[in-house]
C-alpha positions in Angstrom: 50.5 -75.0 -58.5 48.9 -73.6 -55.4 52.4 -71.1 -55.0 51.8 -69.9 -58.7 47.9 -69.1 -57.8 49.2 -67.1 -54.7 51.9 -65.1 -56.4 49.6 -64.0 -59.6 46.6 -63.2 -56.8 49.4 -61.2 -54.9 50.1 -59.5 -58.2 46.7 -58.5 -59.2 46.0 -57.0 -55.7 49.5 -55.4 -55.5 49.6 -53.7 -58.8 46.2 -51.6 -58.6 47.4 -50.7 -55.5 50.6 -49.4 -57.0 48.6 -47.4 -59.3 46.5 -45.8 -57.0 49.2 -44.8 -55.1 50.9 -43.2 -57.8 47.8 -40.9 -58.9 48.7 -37.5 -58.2 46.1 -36.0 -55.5 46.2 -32.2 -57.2 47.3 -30.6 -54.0 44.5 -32.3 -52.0 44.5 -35.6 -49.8 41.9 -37.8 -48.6 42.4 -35.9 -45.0 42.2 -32.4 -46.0 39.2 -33.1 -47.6 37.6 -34.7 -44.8 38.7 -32.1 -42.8 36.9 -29.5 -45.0 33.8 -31.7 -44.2 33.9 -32.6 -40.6 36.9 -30.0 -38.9 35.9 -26.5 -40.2 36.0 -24.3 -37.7 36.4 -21.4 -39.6 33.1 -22.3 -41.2 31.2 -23.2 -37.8 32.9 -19.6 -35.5 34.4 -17.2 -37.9 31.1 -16.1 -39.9 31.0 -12.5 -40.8 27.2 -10.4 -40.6 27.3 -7.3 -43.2 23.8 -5.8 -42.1 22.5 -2.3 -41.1 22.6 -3.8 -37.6 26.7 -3.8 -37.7 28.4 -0.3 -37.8 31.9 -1.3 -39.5 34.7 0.6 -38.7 36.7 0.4 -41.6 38.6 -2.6 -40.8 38.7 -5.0 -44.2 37.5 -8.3 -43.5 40.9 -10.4 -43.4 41.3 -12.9 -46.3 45.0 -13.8 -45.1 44.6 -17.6 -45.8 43.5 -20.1 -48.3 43.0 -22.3 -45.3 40.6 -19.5 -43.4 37.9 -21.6 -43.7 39.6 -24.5 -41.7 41.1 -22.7 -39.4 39.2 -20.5 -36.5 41.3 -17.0 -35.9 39.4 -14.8 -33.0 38.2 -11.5 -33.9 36.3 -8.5 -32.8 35.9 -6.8 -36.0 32.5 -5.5 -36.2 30.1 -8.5 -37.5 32.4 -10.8 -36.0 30.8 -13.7 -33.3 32.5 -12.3 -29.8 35.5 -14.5 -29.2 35.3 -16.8 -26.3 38.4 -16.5 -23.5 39.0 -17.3 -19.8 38.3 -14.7 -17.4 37.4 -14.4 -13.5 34.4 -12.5 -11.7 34.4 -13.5 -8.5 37.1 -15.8 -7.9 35.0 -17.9 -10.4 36.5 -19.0 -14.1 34.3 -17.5 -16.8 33.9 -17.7 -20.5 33.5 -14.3 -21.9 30.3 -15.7 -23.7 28.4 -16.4 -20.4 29.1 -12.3 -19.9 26.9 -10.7 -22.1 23.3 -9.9 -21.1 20.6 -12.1 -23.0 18.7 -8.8 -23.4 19.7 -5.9 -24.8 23.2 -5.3 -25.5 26.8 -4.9 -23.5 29.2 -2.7 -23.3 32.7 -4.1 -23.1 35.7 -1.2 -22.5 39.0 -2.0 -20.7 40.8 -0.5 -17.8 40.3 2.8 -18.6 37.2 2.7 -20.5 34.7 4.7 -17.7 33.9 7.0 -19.7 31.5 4.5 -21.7 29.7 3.6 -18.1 27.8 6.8 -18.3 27.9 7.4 -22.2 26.4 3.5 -21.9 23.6 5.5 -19.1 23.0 8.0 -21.3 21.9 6.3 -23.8 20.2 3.8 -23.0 18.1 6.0 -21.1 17.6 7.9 -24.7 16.7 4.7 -26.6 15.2 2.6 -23.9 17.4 -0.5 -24.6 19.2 -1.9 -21.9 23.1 -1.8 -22.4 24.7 -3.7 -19.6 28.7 -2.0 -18.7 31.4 -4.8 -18.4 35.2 -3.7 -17.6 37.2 -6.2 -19.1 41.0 -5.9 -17.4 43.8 -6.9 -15.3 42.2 -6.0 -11.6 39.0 -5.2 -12.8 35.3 -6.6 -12.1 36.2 -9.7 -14.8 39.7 -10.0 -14.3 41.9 -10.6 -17.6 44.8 -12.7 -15.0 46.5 -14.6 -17.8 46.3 -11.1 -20.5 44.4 -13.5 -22.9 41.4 -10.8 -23.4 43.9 -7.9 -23.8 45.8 -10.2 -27.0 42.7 -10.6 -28.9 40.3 -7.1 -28.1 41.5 -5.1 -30.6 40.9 -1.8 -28.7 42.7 0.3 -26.5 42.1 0.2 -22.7 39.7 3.4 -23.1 38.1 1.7 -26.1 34.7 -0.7 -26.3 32.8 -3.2 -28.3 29.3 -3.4 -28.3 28.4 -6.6 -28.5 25.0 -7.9 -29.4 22.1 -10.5 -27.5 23.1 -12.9 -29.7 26.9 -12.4 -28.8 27.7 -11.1 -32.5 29.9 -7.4 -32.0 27.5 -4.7 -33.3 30.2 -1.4 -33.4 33.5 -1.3 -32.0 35.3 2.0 -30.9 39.0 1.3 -30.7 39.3 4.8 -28.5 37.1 7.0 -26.2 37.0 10.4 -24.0 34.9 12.2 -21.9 33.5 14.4 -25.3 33.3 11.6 -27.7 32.2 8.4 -25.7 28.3 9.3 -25.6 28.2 11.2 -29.0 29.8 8.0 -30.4 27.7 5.3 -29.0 24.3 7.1 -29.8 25.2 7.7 -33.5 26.0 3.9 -33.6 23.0 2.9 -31.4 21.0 4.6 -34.1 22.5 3.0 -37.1 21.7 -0.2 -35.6 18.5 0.2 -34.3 17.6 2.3 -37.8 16.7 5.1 -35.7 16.2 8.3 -38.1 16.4 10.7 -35.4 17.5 10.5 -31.9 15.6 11.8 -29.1 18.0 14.1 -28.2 21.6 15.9 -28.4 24.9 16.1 -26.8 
């Protein structure tokens, strides 16, 4: 009697169970969709800002995967949240974040990017907003040692990013010279800061 209860109680647990089991899940598990809720670091880094306070530079924002909301991919595209990587200054490990000035903005340029120190001078002096000069590189004031930085820039060594207070990437010049570096950064230093005219030209 008791051995007949068990096996029709194991029976009524088992075959729901079954059942379940057997429901298709439509391309979507319990764990992706907790992973939507609680793991998306696409959702929490990767924001994009489309304002008059980004110059875009023609680069189309990526829509490569379904999954780009998940997954956090590192950019410097123009609107995009300066990507965080290992560096040295000093004999001291830094984050790239901890880099950029709290007020007014930086001007990040690679090994052969010194043209933009006194294009970065220049106009600053023109505007009167601060733009702090950081040389990004193997050997250089913040030392890229392990090449991380120079996989993930996006510019040439002569190129920059102008990256915002708030660590967002305001314009980005994937090039630079002697004629072009100051010309360049005041036309986009004017775009963001909605100047009409600028106080003077090159």
């Amino acid at each position: 009697m008791r051995s007949n209860l068990l096996r029709q109680l194991s029976s009524a647990i088992a075959l729901p169970l079954l059942k379940l089991n057997m429901r298709p899940h439509h391309g979507c598990s319990q764990t992706s969709v907790m992973n939507g809720q609680f793991n998306a670091h696409g959702v929490e880094l990767g924001q994009r800002y489309v304002s008059h306070a980004i110059v875009q530079d023609g680069t189309p924002i990526s829509t490569e995967r379904a999954d780009s909301d998940l997954y956090y991919r590192p950019s410097t595209d123009p609107g995009a949240h300066l990507p965080h990587v290992w560096i040295e200054r000093d004999c001291r490990r830094i984050s790239t974040l901890d880099l950029v000035a709290n007020y007014g903005f930086t001007l990040i340029t690679g090994i052969a990017g010194k043209v933009w120190h006194e294009a970065a001078s220049l106009v600053a002096k023109e505007f009167e907003v601060p733009i702090s000069y950081l040389p990004i590189g193997l050997r250089q004031e913040c030392d890229d040692v392990f090449g991380d930085w120079a996989r993930i820039r996006a510019i040439d060594d002569d190129g920059c990013l102008l990256v915002r207070p708030d660590r967002f990437i305001a314009w980005r010049s994937k090039h630079g010279t002697t004629k072009t570096a100051a010309p360049a950064l005041r036309r986009a230093m004017a775009k963001i800061l909605w100047t009409v005219t600028a106080p003077c030209h090159y």
